[in-house]
C-alpha positions in Angstrom: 0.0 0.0 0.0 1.2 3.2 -1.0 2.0 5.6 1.8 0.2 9.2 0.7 1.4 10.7 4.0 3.7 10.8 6.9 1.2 8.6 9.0 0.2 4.6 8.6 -2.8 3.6 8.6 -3.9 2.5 12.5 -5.7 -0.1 11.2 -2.4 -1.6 8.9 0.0 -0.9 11.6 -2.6 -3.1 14.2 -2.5 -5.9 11.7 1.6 -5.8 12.1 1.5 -5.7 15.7 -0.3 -9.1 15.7 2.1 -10.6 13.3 4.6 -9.8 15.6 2.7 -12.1 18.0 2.4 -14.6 15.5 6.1 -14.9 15.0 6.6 -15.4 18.4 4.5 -18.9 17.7 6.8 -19.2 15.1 9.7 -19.0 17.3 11.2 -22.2 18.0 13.2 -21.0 20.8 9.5 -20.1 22.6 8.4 -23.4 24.9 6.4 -25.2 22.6 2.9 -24.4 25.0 4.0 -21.0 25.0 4.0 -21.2 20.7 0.6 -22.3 20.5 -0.4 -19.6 23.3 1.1 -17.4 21.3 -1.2 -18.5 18.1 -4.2 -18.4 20.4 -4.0 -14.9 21.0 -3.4 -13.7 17.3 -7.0 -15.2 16.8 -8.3 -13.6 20.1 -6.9 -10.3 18.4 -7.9 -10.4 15.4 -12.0 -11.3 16.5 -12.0 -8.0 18.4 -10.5 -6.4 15.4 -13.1 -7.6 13.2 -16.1 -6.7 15.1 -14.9 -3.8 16.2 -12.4 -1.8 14.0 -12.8 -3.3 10.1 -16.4 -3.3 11.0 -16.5 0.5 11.3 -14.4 0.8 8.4 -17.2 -1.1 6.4 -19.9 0.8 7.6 -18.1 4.1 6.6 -17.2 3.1 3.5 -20.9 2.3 3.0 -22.0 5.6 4.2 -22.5 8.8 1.7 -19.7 10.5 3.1 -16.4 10.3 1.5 -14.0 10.1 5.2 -10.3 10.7 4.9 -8.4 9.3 7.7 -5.0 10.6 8.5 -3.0 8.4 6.7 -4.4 9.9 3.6 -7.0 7.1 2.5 -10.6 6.6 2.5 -12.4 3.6 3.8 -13.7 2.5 0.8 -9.7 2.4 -0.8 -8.6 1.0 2.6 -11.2 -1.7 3.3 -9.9 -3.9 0.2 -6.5 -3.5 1.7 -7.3 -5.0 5.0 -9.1 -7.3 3.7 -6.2 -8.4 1.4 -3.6 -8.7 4.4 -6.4 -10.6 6.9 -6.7 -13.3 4.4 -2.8 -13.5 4.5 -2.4 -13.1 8.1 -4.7 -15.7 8.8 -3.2 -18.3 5.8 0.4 -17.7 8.0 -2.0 -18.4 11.1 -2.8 -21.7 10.1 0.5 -22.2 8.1 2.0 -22.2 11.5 -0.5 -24.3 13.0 0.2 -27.1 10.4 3.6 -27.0 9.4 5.2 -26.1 12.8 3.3 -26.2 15.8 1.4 -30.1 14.9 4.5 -32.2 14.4 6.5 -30.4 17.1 3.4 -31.7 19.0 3.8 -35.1 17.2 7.5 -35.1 18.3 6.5 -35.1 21.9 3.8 -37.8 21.8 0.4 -35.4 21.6 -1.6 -35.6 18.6 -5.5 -34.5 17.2 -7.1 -37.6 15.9 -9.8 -37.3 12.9 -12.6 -39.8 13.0 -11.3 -42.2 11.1 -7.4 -42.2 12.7 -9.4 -43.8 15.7 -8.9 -47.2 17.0 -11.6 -49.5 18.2 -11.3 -48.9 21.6 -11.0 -45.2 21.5 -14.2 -45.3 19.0 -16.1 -47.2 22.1 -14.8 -44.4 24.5 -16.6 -41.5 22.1 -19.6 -43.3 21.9 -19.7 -43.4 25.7 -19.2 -39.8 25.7 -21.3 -39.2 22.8 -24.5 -41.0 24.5 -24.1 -39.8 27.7 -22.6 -36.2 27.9 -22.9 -34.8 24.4 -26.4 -36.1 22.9 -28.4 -34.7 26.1 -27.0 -31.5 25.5 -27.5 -31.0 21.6 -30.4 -29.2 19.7 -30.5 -29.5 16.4 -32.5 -27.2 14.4 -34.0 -27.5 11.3 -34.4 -25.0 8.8 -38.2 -24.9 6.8 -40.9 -22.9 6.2 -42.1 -23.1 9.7 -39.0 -22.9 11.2 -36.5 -20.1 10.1 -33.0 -19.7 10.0 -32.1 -19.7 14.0 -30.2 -16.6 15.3 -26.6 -17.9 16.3 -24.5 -16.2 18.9 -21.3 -14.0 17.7 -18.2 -15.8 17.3 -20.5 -19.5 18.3 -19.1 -22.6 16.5 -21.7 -24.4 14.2 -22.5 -27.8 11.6 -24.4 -26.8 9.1 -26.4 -30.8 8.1 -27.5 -31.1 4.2 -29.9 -33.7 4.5 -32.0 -36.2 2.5 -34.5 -37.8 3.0 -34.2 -42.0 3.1 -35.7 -44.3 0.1 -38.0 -47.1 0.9 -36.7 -50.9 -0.1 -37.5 -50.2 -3.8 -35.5 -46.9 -4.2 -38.2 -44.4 -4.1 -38.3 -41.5 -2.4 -41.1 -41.4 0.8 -42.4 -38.1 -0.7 -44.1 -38.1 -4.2 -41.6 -39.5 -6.6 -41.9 -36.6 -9.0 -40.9 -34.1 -6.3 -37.3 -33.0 -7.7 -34.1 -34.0 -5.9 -33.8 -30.1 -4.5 -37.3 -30.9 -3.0 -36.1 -34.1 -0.6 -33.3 -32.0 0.9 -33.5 -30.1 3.6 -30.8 -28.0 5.6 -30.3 -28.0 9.5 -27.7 -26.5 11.9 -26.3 -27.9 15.3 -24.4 -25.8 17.8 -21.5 -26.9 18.8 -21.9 -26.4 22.9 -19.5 -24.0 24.4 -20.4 -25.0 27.4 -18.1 -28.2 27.4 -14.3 -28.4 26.5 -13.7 -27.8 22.9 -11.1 -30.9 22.8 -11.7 -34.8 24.7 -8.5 -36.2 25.5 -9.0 -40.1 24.3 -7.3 -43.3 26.3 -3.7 -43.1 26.6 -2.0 -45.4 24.1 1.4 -46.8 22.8 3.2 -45.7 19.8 5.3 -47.7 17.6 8.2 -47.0 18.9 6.8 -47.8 22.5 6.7 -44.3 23.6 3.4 -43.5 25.2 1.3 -41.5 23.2 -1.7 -38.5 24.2 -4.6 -38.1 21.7 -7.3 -35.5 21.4 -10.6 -35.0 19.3 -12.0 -31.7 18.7 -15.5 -31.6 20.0 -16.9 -31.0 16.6 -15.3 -33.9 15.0 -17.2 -36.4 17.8 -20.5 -34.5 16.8 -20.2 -34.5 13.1 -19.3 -38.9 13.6 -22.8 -39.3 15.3 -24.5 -37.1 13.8 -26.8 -39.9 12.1 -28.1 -40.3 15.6 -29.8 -36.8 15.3 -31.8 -37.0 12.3 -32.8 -40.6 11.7 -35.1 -40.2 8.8 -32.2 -38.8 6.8 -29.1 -39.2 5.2 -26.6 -37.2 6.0 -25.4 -35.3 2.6 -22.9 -33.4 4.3 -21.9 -31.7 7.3 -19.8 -28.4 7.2 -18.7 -26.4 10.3 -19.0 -22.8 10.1 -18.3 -20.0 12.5 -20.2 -15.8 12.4 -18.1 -12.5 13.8 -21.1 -9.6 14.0 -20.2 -6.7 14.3 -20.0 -5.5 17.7 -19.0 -1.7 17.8 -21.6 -0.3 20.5 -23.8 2.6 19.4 -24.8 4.0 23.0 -27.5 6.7 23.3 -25.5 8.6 26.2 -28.4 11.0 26.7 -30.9 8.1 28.2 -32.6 8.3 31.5 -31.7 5.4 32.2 -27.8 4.8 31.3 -27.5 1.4 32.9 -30.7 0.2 30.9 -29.0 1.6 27.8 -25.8 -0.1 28.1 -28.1 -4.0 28.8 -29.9 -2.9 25.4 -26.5 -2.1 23.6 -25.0 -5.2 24.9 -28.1 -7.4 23.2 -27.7 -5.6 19.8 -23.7 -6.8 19.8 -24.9 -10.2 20.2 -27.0 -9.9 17.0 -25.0 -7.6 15.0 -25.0 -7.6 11.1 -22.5 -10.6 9.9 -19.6 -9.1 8.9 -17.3 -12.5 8.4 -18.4 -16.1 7.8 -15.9 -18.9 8.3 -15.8 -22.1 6.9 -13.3 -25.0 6.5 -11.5 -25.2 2.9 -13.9 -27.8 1.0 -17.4 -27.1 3.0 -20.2 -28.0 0.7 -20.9 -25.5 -2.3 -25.0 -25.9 -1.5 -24.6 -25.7 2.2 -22.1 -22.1 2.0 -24.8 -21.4 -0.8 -27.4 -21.7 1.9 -25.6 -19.8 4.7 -25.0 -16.7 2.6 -28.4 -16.9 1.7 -29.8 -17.0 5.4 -27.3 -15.3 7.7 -27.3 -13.0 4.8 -23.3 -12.2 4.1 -21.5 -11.3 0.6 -19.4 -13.9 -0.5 -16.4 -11.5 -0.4 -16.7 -12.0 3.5 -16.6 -15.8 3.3 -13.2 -16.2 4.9 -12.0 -20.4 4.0 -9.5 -21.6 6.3 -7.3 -25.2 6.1 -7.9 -26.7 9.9 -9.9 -26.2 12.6 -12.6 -22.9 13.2 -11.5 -20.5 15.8 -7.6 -20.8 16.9 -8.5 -19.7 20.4 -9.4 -23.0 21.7 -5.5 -23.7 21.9 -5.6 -21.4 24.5 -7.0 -24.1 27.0 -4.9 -26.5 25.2 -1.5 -24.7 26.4 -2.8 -25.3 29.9 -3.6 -29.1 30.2 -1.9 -31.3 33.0 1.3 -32.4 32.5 3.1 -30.2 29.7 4.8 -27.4 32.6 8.0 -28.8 30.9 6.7 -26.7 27.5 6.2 -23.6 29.4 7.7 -20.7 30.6 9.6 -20.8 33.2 6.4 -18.5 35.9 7.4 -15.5 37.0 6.1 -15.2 40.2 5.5 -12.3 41.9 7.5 -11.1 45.2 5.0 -11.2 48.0 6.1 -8.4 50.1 8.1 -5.6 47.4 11.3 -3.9 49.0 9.4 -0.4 49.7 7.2 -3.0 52.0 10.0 -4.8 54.0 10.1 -4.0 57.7 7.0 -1.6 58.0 3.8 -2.2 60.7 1.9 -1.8 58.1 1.4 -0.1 54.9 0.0 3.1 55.9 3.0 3.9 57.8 5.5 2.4 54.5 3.6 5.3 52.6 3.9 7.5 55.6 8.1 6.7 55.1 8.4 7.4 51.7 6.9 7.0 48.4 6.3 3.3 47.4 6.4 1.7 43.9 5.0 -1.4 43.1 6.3 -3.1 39.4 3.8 -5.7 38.7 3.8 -8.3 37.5 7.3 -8.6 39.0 6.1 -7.5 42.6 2.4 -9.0 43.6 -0.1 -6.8 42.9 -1.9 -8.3 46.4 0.1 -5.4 47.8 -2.6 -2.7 46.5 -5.6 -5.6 47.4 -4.2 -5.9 50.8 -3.9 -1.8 50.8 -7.9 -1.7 50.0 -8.5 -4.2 52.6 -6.5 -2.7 55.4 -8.3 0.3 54.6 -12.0 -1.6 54.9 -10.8 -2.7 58.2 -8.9 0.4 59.7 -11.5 2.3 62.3 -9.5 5.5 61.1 -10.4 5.5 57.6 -13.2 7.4 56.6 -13.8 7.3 53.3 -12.2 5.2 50.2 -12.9 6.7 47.2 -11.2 4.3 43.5 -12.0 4.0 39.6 -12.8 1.0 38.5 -12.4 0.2 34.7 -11.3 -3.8 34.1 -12.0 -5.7 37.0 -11.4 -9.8 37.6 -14.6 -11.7 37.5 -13.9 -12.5 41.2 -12.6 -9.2 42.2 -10.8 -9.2 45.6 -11.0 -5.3 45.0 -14.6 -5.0 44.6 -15.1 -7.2 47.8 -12.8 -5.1 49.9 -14.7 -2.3 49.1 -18.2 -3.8 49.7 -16.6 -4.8 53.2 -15.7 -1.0 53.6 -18.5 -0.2 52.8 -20.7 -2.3 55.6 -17.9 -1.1 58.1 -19.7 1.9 57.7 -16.9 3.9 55.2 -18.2 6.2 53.0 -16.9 4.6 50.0 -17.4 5.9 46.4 -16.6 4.1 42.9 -16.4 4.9 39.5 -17.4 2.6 37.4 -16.7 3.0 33.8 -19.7 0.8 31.9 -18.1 1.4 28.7 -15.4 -0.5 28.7 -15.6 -2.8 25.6 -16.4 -6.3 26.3 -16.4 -6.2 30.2 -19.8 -4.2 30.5 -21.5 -7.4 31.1 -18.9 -7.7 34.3 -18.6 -3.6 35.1 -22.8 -3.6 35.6 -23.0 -7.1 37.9 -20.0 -5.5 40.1 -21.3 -1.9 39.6 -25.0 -3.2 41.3 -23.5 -5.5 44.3 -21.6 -2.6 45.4 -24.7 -0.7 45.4 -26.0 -2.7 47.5 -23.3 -3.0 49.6 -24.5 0.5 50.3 -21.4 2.2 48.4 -22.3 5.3 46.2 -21.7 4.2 42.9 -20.9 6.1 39.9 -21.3 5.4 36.3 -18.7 7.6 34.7 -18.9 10.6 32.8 -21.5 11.7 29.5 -19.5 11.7 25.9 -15.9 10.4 28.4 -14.8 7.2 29.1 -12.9 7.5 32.6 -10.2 5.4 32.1 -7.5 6.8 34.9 -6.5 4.3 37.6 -6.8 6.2 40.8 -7.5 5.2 44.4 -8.3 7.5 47.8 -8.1 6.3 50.7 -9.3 9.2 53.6 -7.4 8.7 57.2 -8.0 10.2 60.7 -4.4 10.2 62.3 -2.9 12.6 65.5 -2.1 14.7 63.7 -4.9 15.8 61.5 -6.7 13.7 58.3 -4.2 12.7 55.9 -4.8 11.3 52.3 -3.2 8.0 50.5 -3.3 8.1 47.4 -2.7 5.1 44.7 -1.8 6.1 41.0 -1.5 3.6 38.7 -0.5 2.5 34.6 -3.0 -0.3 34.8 -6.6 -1.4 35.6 -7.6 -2.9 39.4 -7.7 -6.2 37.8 -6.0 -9.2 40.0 -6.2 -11.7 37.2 -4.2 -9.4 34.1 -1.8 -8.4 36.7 -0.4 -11.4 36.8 0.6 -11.3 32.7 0.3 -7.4 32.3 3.5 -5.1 33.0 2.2 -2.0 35.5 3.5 0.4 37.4 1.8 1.5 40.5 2.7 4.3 42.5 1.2 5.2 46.4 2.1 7.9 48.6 0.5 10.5 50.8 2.4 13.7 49.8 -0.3 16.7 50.2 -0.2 17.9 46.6 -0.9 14.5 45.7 -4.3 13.9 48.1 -5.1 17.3 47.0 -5.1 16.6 43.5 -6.7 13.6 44.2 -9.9 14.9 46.4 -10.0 17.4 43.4 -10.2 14.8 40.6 -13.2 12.3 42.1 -14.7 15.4 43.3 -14.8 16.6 39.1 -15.8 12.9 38.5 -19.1 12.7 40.8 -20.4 16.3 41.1 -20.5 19.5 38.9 -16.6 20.6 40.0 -14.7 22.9 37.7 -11.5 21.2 36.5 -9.1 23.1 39.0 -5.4 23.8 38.6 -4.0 20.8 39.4 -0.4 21.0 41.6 0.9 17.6 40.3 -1.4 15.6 38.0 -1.8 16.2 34.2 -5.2 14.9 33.1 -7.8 14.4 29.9 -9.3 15.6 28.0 -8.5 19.4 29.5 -4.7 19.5 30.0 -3.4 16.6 28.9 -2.7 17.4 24.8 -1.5 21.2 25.9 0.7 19.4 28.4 2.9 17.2 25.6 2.7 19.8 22.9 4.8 21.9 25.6 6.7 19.0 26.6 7.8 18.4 23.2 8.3 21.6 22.3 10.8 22.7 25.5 12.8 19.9 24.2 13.1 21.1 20.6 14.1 24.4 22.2 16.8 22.8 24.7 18.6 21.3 21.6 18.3 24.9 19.9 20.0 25.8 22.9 22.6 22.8 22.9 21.3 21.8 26.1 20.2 18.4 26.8 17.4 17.3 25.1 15.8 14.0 24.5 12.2 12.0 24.9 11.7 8.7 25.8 8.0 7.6 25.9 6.8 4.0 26.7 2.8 3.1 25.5 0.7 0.8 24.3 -0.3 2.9 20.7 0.8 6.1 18.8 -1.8 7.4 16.8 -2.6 10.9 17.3 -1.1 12.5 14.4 -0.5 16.0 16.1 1.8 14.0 18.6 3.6 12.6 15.5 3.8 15.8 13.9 5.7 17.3 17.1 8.1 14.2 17.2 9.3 14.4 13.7 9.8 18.4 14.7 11.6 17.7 17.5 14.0 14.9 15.4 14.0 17.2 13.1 15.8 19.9 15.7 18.1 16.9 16.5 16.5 15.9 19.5 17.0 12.3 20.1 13.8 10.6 20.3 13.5 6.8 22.0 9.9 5.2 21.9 8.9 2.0 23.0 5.3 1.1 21.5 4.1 -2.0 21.7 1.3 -2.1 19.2 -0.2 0.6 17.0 2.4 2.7 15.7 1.7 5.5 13.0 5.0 7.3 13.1 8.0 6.4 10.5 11.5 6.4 12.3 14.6 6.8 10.5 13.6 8.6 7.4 16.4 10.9 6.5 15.1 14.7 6.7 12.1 13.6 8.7 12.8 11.4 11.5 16.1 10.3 11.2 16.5 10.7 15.0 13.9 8.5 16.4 14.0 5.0 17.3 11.1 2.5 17.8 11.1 -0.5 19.5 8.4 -2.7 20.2 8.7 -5.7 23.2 6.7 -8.7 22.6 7.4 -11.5 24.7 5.8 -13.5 28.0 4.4 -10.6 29.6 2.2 -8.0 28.1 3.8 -4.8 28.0 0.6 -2.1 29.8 2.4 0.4 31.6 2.9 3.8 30.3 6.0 6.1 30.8 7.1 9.6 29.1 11.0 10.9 30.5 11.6 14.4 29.4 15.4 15.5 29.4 14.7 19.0 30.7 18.3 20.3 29.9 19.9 18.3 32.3 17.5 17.8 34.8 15.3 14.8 33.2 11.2 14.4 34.5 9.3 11.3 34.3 5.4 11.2 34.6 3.3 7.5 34.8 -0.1 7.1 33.7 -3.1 5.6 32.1 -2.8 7.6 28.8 -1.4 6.8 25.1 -0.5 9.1 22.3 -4.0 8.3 20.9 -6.4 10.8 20.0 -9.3 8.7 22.1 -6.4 9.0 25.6 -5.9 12.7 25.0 -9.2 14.1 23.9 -12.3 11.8 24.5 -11.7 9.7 28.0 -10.4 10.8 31.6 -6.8 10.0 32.1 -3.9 11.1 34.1 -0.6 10.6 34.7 1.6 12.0 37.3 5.2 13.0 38.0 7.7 10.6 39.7 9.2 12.4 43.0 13.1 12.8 43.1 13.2 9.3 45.3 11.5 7.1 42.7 13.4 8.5 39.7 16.3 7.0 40.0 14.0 3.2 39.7 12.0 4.6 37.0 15.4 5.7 34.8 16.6 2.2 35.5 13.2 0.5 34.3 13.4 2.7 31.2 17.1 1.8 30.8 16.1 -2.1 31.4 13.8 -1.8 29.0 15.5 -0.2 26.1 18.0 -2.9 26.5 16.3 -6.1 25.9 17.3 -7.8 22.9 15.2 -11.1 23.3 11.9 -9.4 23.1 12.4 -6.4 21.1 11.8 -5.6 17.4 12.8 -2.6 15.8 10.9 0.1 13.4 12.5 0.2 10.2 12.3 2.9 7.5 9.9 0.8 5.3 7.8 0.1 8.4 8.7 -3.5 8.9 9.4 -4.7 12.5 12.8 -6.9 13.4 14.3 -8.6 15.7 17.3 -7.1 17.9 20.7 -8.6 15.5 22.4 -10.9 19.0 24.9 -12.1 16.5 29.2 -11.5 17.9 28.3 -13.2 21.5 26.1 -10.6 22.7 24.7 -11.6 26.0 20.8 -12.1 25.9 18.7 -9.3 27.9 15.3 -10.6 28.5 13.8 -7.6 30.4 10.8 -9.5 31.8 13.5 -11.8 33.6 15.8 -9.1 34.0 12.8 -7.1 36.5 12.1 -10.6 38.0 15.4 -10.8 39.5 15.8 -6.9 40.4 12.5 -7.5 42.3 13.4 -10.4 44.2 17.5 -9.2 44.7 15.6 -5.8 46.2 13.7 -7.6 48.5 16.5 -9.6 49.9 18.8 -6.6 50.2 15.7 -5.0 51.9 15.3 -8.1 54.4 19.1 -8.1 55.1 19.2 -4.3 56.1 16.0 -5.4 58.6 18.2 -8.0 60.0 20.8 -5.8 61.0 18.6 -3.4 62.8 18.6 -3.9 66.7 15.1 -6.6 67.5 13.8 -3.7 69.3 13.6 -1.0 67.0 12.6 -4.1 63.6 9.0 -3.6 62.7 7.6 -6.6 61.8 7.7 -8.0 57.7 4.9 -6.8 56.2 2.7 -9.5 54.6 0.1 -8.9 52.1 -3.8 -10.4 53.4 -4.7 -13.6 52.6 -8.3 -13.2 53.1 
C-alpha cells in the first residue's frame, strides 16, 4: 500500500503488531505451549479487530460520506486493503498451526485424531461420551418454512447438516416420486456447545516406537461422527462447520434516562450484530455455503476459507492441560512483600516513610488488594474513594470495598460501563456494590474515565491525611499477573489534594481546578505534551540536553507525531517503546532520522505507560493511564503523574532495562517493517521480563538483610500482604 502521508494507517500498523505475535509462535526457541499460546491470542486479536475496527471501516465506507483518515486514505480504498492482508495473516495463522506447531506436537507424543485415525477402543470411549454427555445436550435445528434460520450467537461454532431424506426398499423416495431432488433436501444447523471443553482427551495409548502417546478430538469432530443419531429419517449429505463474527462496535444513546438500561440494550444488539465474516473450513459443501450466505445473509467477499480447525482460540486451554509445565515458561512469580514494603507495621506507615512503587507483574499486585483491605478494616479511615475500569470476575477489590463499605466507610466508585467487552462484568460488580451500600458512579456523559486512581481518607494525630494510589493499569488481580504495570502510592499533600480534586470533578459538577501535580484528559493533557515536546526542541536549539523517551501501548494521534518528527528534526533524540499501533516512521532521513522504535513482545504483556523528558539536564518522568492516541488525550479521563526525586532513580533504570532487551524487542524500520534485535558476535541475551524478576526479588532480599541488622527492638515486623 502506497503511503500518501507521513502517517500509517492505524488499522495496517494493528495488523503488524499481531504478526509480531504470530512470530513469536513461530519461534522455536518459545516453549512449545507458549508457541501455540502465542497463536491463540493472534485469533483472540484479530475477533476484536473484526467486530470492532474493520467493522467501522465497512460501515463508513458504506456511508454517503467520503471520510479521509490521516494516513491519507478513504475507507472505501482501505477496506480492500485489509481485507487483502487478513486473508494472509490468517493463511500464515494456520500455516503455522500445520507446518510447525502439529508435528512439534507429534515429536512429543500429543496428537489430534480425525474420526477415522481412531482405533476401536478409543471409537467405544466417544460413543460413551457421545451418549451420555454430548447427545443430552444437543439441539438440532431444522431450517423450513415453519421454522427459520435460527439466530446464532457471535463468534458461536456451528455444523451446518445437508440432508436427504431415506428411500423405501425399492428406491423411491417417501415423498411423491416426481418431487425434484432439491425438494427431498432439507438444511439443518447444530451448535457446537461451548459449554463443554472444545477438545476430549482419548485413552492413553502406545506408539510404535513404545513411547506412550496423548490423543485429542475436537469436540466437533465427535458431533459430526454421530450425527446420524440426530436425524434418523435422513441421510446425511454433508456436514460443514462454520463459525459468524457480528459486528460489535456499541452505538450508546449517552443522553438516556436510564444509562445502565441503555448499556443492557447495547449489549443485546452486539450479540445480534450484522454478519460481517463467515468462516468455513477449505472444501465445505458448495449448496450448504450457498445456503448460509443466503440465510445469515453475508456477501461472498466476506466468506473467509480456512485449512484446519474454526477459531484458533481454543489452543488457548490446550497450552494449559496437566502435565506439559516442561513446555512452558519458566512462571514468573510475583514477590509477595516488594522492598518499599519490607520491615513496616503496616502499609500506611511504609507510605507515611516514603513513596512506594509497586512493578507488577514482578512484585504482587496483592500489595494494593491488601492496601484496599487494610483500609476496609482500619477504624481510622473514613472514606475510600477508586475508579474501576477492568476488574477480575472474582474481584478481591470490589469485595474489599463492599466490606468498607458495611464497616460503615463512605466509600465511592467509578465505574466505567463502557469499557468494551467487560460491560456485562462492570454492571453485575457496579450493582452489588450498590447494595453493599457504596455510592456508585457510572462515569462521565461523551468520556470514558479510564485513569486508575485510588483515595483512601485517614484520621491520624495529627490531623486527616490522604493515600493516594496512582496507577498504569486497571484494578484487575487476574491481568496483573501477565500485564507489565507500574503503580505508584504515597501521601504527599499535593498529591491527596489533586486527588480529592479529581473524584470530586468525577461525581459532582466541579470545575477542573489547577491541578499541583497531575496532568489529566481531555482538558490539559494534549497542551501538556505539545509543551513538553516543544521545550525539548528548544533545549537542543539551545545545545542543552534534550531527549524523549515515551513508553505506550499505541501512537496514533497525528499532532503528537507531527511534534516528534519536529523535535528529530531539531536533533532531538527521540526513543519510543510502543508495543502495538504505531503510526510514526523512524529513520527517514530529513524527517525522522533521529527517532528510534522498538516494540517488546514476549511473555508478559507490555501495559504500563511512561514519558521521561530531558529538561536540559534535569530529566522528569510522569506515569499514567494515557497513550498518544487521540481517544487517551481528547475523548476519555486519564492522568498521569510526576515521579518524585526518590523514585526517579527506579524509574530511569526501568526505562534503561527496557530499552536494552534484545530477546523481546523488534525494531521500526524505515519501510515500516518490524525486526528482531541482531544478537549475532556473543552478545549476552537481555530478557527484560527476567531481567525485572530478579531486580525485584534481589531488592527484597537486600531489603530483608538491612532489617536484619537493625537492633530486635527497634525491627518492625515484615509486612505480609492479606490472605483473606
Amino acid at each position: 500500500m502506497e503511503q500518501k502521508t507521513n502517517l500509517i494507517d492505524r488499522e495496517l500498523s494493528w495488523l503488524d503488531f499481531n504478526a509480531r505475535v504470530l512470530e513469536e509462535a513461530y519461534e522455536k526457541e518459545n516453549p512449545l505451549m507458549e508457541r501455540i499460546r502465542f497463536l491463540a491470542i493472534t485469533a483472540s486479536n484479530l475477533d476484536e479487530f473484526v467486530m470492532v475496527r474493520a467493522a467501522g471501516v465497512m460501515d463508513v465506507a458504506e456511508s454517503k460520506g467520503e471520510k479521509t483518515y490521516p494516513s491519507g486514505y478513504t475507507a472505501k480504498e482501505l477496506l480492500p486493503v485489509l481485507d487483502a492482508k487478513i486473508r494472509d495473516f490468517i493463511d500464515r495463522q494456520y500455516s503455522c498451526l500445520s507446518r510447525s506447531i502439529l508435528p512439534q506436537l507429534d515429536k512429543v507424543g500429543i496428537r489430534f485424531l480425525s474420526a477415522d485415525e481412531l482405533s476401536e477402543e478409543q471409537k467405544v470411549h466417544l460413543d460413551a461420551y457421545f451418549e451420555k454427555v454430548l447427545f443430552p445436550v444437543l439441539t438440532p435445528m431444522a431450517v423450513d418454512r415453519s421454522r427459520p434460520f435460527p439466530r446464532l450467537a457471535n463468534k458461536s461454532l456451528n455444523i451446518v447438516v445437508r440432508l436427504r431424506e431415506k428411500k423405501d426398499e425399492e428406491g423411491e423416495s417417501k415423498k411423491d416420486k416426481k418431487k425434484k431432488k432439491k425438494d427431498t433436501e432439507a438444511f439443518a444447523v447444530v451448535q457446537v456447545p461451548s459449554i463443554l471443553p472444545r477438545f476430549l482427551e482419548l485413552p492413553e495409548t502406545t506408539g510404535g516406537d513404545g513411547k506412550k502417546q496423548r490423543s485429542f478430538v475436537l469436540l466437533e469432530d465427535i458431533i459430526i461422527s454421530h450425527m446420524a443419531l440426530l436425524f434418523e429419517l435422513h441421510e446425511i449429505v454433508s456436514c460443514s462447520l462454520f463459525r459468524i463474527t457480528r459486528d460489535s462496535d456499541l452505538s450508546i444513546d449517552e443522553e438516556s434516562e436510564d444509562f445502565l438500561e441503555e448499556i443492557k440494550a447495547s449489549i443485546k444488539k452486539r450479540k445480534s450484530g450484522r454478519p460481517v465474516r463467515l468462516e468455513v473450513q477449505t472444501g465445505c459443501d458448495k449448496e450448504a455455503l450457498e445456503f448460509l450466505e443466503e440465510m445469515l445473509p453475508i456477501e461472498e467477499s466476506k466468506v473467509v476459507k480456512v485449512s484446519g480447525p474454526l477459531d484458533l482460540t481454543l489452543f488457548s486451554k490446550f497450552a494449559g492441560i496437566p502435565g506439559c509445565s516442561n513446555m512452558c515458561y519458566e512462571p514468573i512469580v510475583p514477590v509477595e512483600t516488594p522492598a518499599d514494603f519490607v520491615g513496616q507495621e503496616d502499609i500506611f506507615a511504609a507510605i507515611r516513610a516514603h513513596d512506594c512503587m509497586v512493578h507488577h507483574p514482578y512484585e504482587s499486585f496483592g500489595t494494593v488488594v491488601d492496601f484496599v483491605r487494610t483500609a476496609a478494616e482500619d477504624p481510622d479511615v473514613l472514606a475510600i474513594k477508586q475508579t474501576l475500569y477492568r476488574v477480575s470476575g472474582n474481584s478481591p477489590i470490589v469485595a474489599a470495598l463492599m466490606k468498607a463499605a458495611e464497616n460503615g466507610k463512605q466509600v465511592t466508585v467509578l465505574v466505567e460501563l463502557k469499557a468494551r467487552f467487560d460491560e456485562e462484568n462492570n454492571i453485575h460488580w457496579a450493582q452489588k456494590l450498590e447494595k453493599a451500600g457504596c455510592h456508585v458512579v457510572y462515569g462521565l456523559s461523551g468520556l470514558k474515565t479510564h485513569c486508575k486512581i485510588l483515595l483512601v481518607v485517614r484520621r491520624e494525630e495529627d490531623g486527616i491525611r490522604r493515600y493516594v494510589h496512582m496507577g498504569t493499569g486497571n484494578y484487575n488481580d487476574s491481568t496483573a499477573r501477565i500485564y507489565t504495570d507500574i503503580g505508584v502510592m504515597t501521601c504527599k499533600e499535593p498529591y491527596g489534594s489533586d486527588a480529592s480534586s479529581l473524584f470530586n470533578v468525577l461525581t459532582g459538577y466541579s470545575r477542573p481546578p489547577r491541578y499541583n501535580r497531575f496532568v489529566t484528559a481531555p482538558n490539559d493533557m494534549r497542551p501538556f505534551f505539545r509543551e513538553m515536546i516543544e521545550s525539548e526542541i528548544a533545549y537542543a536549539q539551545q545545545g542543552l540536553p534534550s531527549g524523549i523517551t515515551a513508553k505506550v501501548n499505541s501512537l496514533v494521534d497525528p499532532e503528537i507525531i507531527e511534534l516528534l518528527y519536529k523535535a528529530s528534526q531539531a536533533g532531538v533524540p527521540v526513543k519510543l517503546i510502543v508495543r502495538g499501533i504505531c503510526c510514526l516512521i523512524p529513520g527517514v532521513p530529513g524527517l525522522s532520522e533521529n527517532i528510534t522504535v522498538h516494540s517488546i513482545v514476549g511473555q508478559l504483556l507490555e501495559h504500563s505507560r511512561i514519558f521521561k523528558f530531558e529538561c536540559g539536564g534535569n530529566p522528569r518522568i510522569w506515569m499514567g493511564s494515557a497513550d498518544w492516541m487521540q481517544r487517551n488525550l481528547d475523548h476519555r479521563v486519564e492522568l498521569v503523574f510526576p515521579i518524585e526525586a526518590e523514585l526517579m532513580g527506579r524509574a530511569e533504570e526501568i526505562l534503561e532495562v527496557m530499552w536494552n532487551d534484545n530477546v523481546n524487542t523488534r525494531v521500526m524500520q524505515p519501510d515500516t517493517s518490524y525486526q528482531l534485535v541482531d544478537r549475532r558476535g556473543n552478545r549476552k541475551a537481555l530478557n527484560s521480563h527476567r531481567i525485572f524478576s530478579d531486580m525485584a526479588k534481589s531488592a527484597a532480599k537486600e531489603a530483608e538483610k538491612a532489617l536484619a541488622s537493625v537492633p530486635e527492638t527497634t525491627a518492625f515486623k515484615v509486612h505480609q500482604p492479606s490472605e483473606k
